[in-house]
C-alpha positions as CSV (number, residue, x, y, z in Angstrom):
1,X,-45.9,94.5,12.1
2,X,-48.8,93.3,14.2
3,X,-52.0,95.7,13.9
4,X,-51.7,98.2,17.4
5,X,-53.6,100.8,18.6
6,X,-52.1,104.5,17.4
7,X,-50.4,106.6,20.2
8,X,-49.9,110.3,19.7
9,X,-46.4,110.4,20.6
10,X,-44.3,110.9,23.4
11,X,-46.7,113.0,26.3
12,X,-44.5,113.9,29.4
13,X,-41.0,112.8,31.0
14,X,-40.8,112.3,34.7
15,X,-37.4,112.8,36.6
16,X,-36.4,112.6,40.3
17,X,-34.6,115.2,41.9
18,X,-33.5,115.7,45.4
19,X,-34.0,119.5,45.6
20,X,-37.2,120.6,43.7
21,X,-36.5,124.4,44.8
22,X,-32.9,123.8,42.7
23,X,-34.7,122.5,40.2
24,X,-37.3,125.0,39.7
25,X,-34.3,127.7,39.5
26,X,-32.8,125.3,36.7
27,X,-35.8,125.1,34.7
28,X,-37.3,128.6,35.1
29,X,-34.1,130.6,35.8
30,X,-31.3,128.8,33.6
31,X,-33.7,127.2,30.2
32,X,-36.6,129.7,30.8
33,X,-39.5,127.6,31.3
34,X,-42.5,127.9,33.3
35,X,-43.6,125.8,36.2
36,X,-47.1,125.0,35.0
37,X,-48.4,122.4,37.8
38,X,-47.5,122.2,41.3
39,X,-49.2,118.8,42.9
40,X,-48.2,115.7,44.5
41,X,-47.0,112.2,43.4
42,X,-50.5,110.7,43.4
43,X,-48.9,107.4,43.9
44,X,-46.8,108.8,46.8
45,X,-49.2,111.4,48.7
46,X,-46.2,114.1,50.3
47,X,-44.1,113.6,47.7
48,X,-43.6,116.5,45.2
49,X,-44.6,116.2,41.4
50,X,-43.9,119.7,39.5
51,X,-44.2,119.9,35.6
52,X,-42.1,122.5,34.0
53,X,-42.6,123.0,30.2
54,X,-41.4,125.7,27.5
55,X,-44.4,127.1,27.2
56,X,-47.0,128.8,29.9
57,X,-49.8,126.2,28.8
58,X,-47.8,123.2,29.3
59,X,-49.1,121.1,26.1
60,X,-48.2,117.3,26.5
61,X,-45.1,116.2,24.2
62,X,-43.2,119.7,25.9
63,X,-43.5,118.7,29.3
64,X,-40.7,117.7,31.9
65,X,-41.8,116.5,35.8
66,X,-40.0,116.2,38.7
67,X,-40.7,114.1,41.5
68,X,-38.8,114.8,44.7
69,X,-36.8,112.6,46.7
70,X,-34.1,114.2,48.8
71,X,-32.3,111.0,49.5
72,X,-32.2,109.6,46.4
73,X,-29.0,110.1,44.5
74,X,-27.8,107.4,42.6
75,X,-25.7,105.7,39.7
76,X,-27.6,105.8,36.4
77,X,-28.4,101.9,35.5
78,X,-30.6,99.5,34.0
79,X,-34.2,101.1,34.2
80,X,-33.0,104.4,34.3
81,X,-32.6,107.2,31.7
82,X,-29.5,108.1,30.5
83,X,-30.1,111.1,28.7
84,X,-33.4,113.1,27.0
85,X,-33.0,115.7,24.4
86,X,-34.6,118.8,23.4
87,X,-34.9,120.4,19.7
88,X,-33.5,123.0,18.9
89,X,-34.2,124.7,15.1
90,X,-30.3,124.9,13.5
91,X,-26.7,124.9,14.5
92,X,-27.0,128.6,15.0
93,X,-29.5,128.5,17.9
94,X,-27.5,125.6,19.2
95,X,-24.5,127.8,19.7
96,X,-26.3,130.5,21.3
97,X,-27.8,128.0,23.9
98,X,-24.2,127.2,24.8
99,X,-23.2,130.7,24.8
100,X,-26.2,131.1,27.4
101,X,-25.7,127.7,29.3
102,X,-21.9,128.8,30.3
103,X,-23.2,132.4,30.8
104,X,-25.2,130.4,33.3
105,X,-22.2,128.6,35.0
106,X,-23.4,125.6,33.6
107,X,-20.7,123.0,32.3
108,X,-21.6,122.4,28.3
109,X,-19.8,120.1,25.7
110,X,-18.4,121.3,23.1
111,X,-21.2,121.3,19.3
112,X,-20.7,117.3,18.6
113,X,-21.6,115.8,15.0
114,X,-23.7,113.1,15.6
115,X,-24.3,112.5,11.8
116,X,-28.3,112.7,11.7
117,X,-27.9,116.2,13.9
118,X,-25.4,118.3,15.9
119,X,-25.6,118.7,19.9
120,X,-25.0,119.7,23.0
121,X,-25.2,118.1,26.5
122,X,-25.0,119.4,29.9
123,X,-26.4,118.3,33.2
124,X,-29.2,119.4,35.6
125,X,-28.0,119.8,39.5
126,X,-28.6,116.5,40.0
127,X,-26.7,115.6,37.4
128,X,-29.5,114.1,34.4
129,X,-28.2,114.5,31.4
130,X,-29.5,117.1,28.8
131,X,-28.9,117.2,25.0
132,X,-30.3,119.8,22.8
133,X,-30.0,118.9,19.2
134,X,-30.8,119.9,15.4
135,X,-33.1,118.5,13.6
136,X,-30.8,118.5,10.4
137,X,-29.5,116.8,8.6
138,X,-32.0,113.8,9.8
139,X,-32.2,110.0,9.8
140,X,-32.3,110.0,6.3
141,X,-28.6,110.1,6.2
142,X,-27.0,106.6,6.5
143,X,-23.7,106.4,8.3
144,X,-21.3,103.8,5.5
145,X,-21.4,100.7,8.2
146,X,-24.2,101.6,11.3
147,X,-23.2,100.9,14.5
148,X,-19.6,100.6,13.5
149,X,-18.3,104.0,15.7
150,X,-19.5,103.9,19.2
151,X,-19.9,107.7,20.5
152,X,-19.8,108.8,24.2
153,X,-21.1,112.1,24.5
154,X,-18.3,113.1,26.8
155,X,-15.5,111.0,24.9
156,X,-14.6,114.9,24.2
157,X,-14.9,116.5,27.8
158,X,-16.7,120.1,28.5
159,X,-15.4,123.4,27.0
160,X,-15.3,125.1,30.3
């Protein structure tokens, strides 16, 4: 390993969405954030930037942004994200986040073993994939030959 300069870990996530006002009511209505910064792409004057985060301060490593572009639904593909997830602290609060996603009207998979955790996924209205996931059991575990069982989050479907 070559000698690099440190980084502090993963800051923000930026998104594009083609209706910020549905995507405020996702994040603040249906996960309970906070919209903590309201501005413009500075890269795109006119074009809205809003950062949502779990917390009312909005400390970098929590934060989620949105950049709207009304006419810009697409295929994922190379360059874009597939999915991001979000810890959660065991199975238990897992479960309730499903029970509160459907409560929501919001499609949710069923709990998946992924061997270093268990998850969830479901999708923002523009259809971005979400994942919340444990933190247990961790990468320590070692599946018997890695790589050898390809997993599709959806392989299963949604329990509607």
């Amino acid at each position: 390993m070559t000698d690099t300069p440190p980084t502090t870990g993963l800051h923000h996530v930026t998104n594009i969405c083609t209706d910020i006002d549905e995507t405020v009511a996702f994040y603040e209505d249906v996960l309970g954030w906070h919209t903590v910064k309201r501005t413009q792409n500075y890269d795109d004057p006119g074009t809205k930037h809003y950062y949502f985060s779990p917390t009312p301060a909005g400390e970098p490593g929590a934060v989620v942004t949105y950049f709207e572009y009304p006419n810009s639904r697409g295929a994922p593909g190379p360059g874009a994200s597939h999915h991001f997830a979000f810890g959660v602290d065991d199975e238990a609060t897992l479960r309730e986040w499903q029970e509160h996603l459907r409560d929501q009207g919001v499609r949710v998979s069923a709990v998946k073993d992924r061997t270093y955790f268990k998850s969830i996924y479901f999708s923002d209205p523009d259809g971005l994939v979400f994942e919340f996931a444990t933190a247990e059991p961790g990468f320590t575990v070692d599946e018997d030959t890695p790589g050898e069982t390809e997993i599709d989050p959806f392989e299963e479907g949604y329990e509607d």
